[in-house]
N, C-alpha and C positions, 0 to 999 in steps of 0.2 A: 625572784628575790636575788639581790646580789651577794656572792660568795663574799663572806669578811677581807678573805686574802685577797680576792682580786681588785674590792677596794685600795687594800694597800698598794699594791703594785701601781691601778693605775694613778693613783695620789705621786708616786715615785717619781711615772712617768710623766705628769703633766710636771712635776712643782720643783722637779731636779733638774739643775741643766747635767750635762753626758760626766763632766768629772765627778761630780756631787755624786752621780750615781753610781760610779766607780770605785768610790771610795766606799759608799755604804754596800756595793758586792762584796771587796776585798775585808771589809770587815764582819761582815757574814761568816766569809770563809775563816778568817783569822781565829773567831772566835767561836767555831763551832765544836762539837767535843769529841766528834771520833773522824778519822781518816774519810770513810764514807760519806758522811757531812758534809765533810768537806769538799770533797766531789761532787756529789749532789748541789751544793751551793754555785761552785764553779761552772759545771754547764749551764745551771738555770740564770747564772748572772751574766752569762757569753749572752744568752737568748734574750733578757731584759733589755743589754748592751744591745743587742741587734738590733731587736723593734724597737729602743728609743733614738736609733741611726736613719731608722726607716724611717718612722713621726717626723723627724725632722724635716726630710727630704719631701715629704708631700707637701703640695700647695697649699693645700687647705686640711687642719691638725682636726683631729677627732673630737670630740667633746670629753671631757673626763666622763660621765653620765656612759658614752659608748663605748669608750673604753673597757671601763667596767661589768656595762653587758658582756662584750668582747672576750675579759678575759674571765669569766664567771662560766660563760657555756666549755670555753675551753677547760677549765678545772673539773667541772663538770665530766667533760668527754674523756680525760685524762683515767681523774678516780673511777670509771665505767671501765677503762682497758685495765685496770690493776686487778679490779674485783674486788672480792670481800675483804677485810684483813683478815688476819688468820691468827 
């Protein structure tokens, strides 16, 4: 099953060109409510930026469909190294 979040991202990544999504980073961070947020937002939108520098650059672009698997196991693998909340 696909993670909810990962659909949004990769929706981001097919349907934004690089400034579009730049601007929806920056207002992530803008409007987020503590210092930490905001940090948190900040690296995860460097990373977004990255891999949609990379899609670009490939010959042939990923499907949104793999994408989404893509970044679904990745959230997946993520919430696995944090553990339980507490």
């Amino acid at each position: 099953m696909t993670h909810p979040m990962a659909a949004q991202m990769a929706q981001l990544l097919v349907d934004s060109d690089f400034e579009e999504l730049e601007e929806i980073v920056a207002r992530w961070t803008k409007d987020a409510q503590t210092e930490s947020l905001r940090n948190h937002y900040r690296v995860f939108g460097a990373k977004l930026l990255q891999l949609k520098r990379h899609l670009a650059s490939l010959p042939e672009h990923p499907s949104r469909e793999d994408l989404e698997v893509a970044l679904s196991m990745m959230l997946d693998f993520a919430a696995q190294q944090k553990g339980p909340p507490s």
